[in-house]
C-alpha positions in Angstrom: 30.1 -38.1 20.0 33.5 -36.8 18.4 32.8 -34.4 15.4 34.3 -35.8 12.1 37.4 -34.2 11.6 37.3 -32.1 8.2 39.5 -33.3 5.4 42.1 -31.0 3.8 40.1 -30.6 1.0 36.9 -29.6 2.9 39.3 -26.4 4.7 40.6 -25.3 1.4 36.8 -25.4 0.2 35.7 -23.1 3.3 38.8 -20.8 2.8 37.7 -20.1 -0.7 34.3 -19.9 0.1 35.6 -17.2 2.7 37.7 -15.4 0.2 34.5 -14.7 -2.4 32.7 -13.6 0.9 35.3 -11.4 2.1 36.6 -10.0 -1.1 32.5 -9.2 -1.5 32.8 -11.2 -5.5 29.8 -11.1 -7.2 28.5 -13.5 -9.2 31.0 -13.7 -13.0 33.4 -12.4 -11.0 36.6 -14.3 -11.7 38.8 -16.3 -9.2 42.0 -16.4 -8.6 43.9 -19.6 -10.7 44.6 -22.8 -9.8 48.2 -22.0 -9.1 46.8 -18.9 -7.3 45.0 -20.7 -4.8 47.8 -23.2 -4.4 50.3 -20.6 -3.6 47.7 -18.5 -1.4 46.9 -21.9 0.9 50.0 -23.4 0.5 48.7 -26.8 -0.4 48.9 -29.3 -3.6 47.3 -29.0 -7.1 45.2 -32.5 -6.1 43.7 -30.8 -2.8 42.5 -27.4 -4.9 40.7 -29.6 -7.6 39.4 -31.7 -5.7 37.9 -28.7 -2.8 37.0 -26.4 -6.6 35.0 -29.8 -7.7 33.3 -30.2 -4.2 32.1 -25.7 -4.8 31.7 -26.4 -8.5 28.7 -29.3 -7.3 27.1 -26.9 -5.1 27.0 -24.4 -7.2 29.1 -22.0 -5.9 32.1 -21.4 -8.2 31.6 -22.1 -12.5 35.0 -23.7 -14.0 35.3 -22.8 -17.8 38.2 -24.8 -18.8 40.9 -22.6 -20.7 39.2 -19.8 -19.8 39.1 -19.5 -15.3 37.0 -20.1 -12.3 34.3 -17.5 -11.7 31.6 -16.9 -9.1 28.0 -18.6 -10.0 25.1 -17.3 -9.5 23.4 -19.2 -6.7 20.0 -20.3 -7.0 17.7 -21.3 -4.2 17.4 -24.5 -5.8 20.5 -25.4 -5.6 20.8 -25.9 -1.5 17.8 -28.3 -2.0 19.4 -30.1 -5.0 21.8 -32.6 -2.6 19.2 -33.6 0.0 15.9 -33.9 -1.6 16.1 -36.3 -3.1 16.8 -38.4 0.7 13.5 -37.0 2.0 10.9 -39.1 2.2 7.4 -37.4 1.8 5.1 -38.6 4.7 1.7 -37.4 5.1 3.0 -34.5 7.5 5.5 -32.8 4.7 2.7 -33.4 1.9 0.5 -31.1 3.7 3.3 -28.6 3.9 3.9 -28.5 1.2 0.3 -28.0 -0.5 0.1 -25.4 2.4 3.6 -23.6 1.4 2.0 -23.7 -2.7 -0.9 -22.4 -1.9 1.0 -19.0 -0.3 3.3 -19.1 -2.9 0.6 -19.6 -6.0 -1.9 -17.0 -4.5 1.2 -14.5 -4.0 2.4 -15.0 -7.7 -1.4 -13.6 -8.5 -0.8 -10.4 -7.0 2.3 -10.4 -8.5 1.6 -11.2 -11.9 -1.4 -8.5 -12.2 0.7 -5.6 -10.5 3.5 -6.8 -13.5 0.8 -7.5 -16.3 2.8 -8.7 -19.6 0.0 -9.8 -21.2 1.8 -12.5 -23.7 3.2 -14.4 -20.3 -0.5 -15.1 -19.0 -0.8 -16.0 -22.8 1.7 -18.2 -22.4 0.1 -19.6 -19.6 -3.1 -20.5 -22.4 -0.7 -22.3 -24.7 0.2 -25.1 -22.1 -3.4 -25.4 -20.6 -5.0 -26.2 -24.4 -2.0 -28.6 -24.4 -3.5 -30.3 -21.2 -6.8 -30.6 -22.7 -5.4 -31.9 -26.0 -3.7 -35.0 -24.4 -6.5 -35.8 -22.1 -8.4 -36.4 -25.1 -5.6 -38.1 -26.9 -5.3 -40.5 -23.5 -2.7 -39.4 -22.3 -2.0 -37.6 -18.9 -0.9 -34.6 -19.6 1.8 -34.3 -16.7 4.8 -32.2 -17.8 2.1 -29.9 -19.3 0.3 -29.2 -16.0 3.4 -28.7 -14.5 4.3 -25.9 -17.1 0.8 -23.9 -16.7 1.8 -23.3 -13.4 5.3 -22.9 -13.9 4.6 -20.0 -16.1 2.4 -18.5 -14.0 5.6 -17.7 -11.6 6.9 -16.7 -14.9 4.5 -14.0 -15.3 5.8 -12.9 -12.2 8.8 -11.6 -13.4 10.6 -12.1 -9.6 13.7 -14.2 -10.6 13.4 -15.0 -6.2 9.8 -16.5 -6.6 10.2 -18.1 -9.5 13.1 -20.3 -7.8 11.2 -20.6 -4.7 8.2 -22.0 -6.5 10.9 -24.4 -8.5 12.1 -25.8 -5.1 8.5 -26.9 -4.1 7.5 -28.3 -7.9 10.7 -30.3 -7.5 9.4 -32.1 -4.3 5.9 -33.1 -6.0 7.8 -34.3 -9.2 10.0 -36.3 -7.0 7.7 -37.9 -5.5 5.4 -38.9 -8.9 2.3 -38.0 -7.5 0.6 -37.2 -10.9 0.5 -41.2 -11.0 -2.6 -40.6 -8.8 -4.2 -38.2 -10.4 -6.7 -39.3 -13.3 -8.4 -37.8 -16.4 -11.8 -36.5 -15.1 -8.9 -34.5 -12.7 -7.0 -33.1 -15.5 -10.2 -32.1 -17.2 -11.4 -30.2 -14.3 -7.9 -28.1 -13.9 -7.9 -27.3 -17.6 -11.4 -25.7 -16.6 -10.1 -24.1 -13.8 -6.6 -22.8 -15.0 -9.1 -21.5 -18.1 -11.1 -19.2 -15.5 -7.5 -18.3 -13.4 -6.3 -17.0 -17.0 -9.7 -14.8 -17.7 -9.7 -13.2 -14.3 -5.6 -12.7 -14.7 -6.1 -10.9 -18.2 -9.1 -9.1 -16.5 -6.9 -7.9 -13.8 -9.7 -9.3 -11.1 -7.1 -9.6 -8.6 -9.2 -11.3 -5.3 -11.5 -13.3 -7.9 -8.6 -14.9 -9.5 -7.2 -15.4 -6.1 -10.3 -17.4 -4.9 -10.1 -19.3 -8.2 -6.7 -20.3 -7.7 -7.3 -21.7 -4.1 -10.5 -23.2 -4.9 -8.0 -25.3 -7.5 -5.4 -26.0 -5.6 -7.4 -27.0 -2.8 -7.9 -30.3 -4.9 -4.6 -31.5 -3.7 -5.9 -32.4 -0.2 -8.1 -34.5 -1.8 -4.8 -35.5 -3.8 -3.7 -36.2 0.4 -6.1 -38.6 1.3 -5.6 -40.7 -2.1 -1.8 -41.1 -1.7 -2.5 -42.0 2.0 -4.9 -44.6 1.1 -2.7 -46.2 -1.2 0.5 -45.8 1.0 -1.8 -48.0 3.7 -2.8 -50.6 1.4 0.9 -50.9 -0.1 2.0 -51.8 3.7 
């Protein structure tokens, strides 16, 4: 099978993409103009915009109108953002991925105790009473459970992990499977995350370790509901 020939646009968007790795430009570090580029490749205004919008939608390159085109910072995120969304989630991946949490989750313990900022595991308190308060308001509480543990990585202060742990939030978002979780669940992870937090403050490293996997080992059971309903939706 013939490869795809790449459009013009496409080559000026590797040669620039070249440039910034050659020329070693960090991230804010400003780009040569429009009329720069034009004159370095020796192509059209139309084929630099249109390879600057193809970098600018992957995150590579910021455009500040009036002002220039500088380097972005890239975040891990951001090389899952335009195929994600196309993968499906079979049973396979969802294991994966509760596997890949796990590692990530128990890491961000060790992490967040060797750091210790004691008003980020605080913060971690605010959104689990926030969990409990809309279970009992009947609501499921599903942003808010996604918070707790979002600023656990917080308290990690690794900017790295933090995306990392983004990237595999996004995939369990994506696929809305909160819609299978019910209240007695969210109850019993607002007990859980409450002992996580003690043992963090306490500094118990292994204990809140064991904590942490004992919770999150409630998404294989998580598994086998979205498999039974995936059967009886065929």
């Amino acid at each position: 099978m013939l490869e795809r020939k790449k459009t013009l646009a496409e080559i000026v968007s590797d040669r620039i993409k070249t440039f910034i790795s050659e020329n070693n430009y960090q991230p804010g570090k400003r780009l040569p103009s429009e009329k720069e580029i034009m004159d370095m490749l020796g192509v059209s205004r139309t084929i630099v915009r249109e390879a600057l919008k193809t970098l600018q939608s992957h995150g590579i390159i910021e455009i500040k109108q009036g002002v220039g085109i500088f380097v972005s910072e890239i975040k891990i995120q951001g090389f899952f953002k335009n195929v994600s969304p196309f993968i499906k989630l079979d049973k396979v991946k969802f294991k994966e991925l509760i596997d890949t949490r796990i590692i990530l989750e128990l890491g961000a313990i060790e992490l967040v105790i060797e750091h210790y900022h004691l008003d980020k595991i605080k913060k971690m308190s605010h959104w689990n009473d926030l969990i409990l308060e809309k279970v009992e308001n009947g609501e499921k509480p599903k942003n808010e459970d996604l918070y707790f543990h979002r600023s656990l990585f917080d308290a990690t202060c690794n900017e790295t992990y933090i995306q990392l742990s983004n990237v595999i939030a996004e995939y369990f978002k994506m696929n809305q499977l909160e819609e299978i979780v019910d209240f007695e669940d969210y109850i019993a992870s607002y007990k859980e995350h409450k002992s996580i937090i003690t043992l963090l403050i306490n500094k118990e490293t292994e204990k809140a370790k064991l904590a942490m996997k004992a919770h999150l080992y409630h998404l294989y059971d998580i598994l086998h509901k979205w498999e039974e309903n995936s059967q009886v939706m065929e």
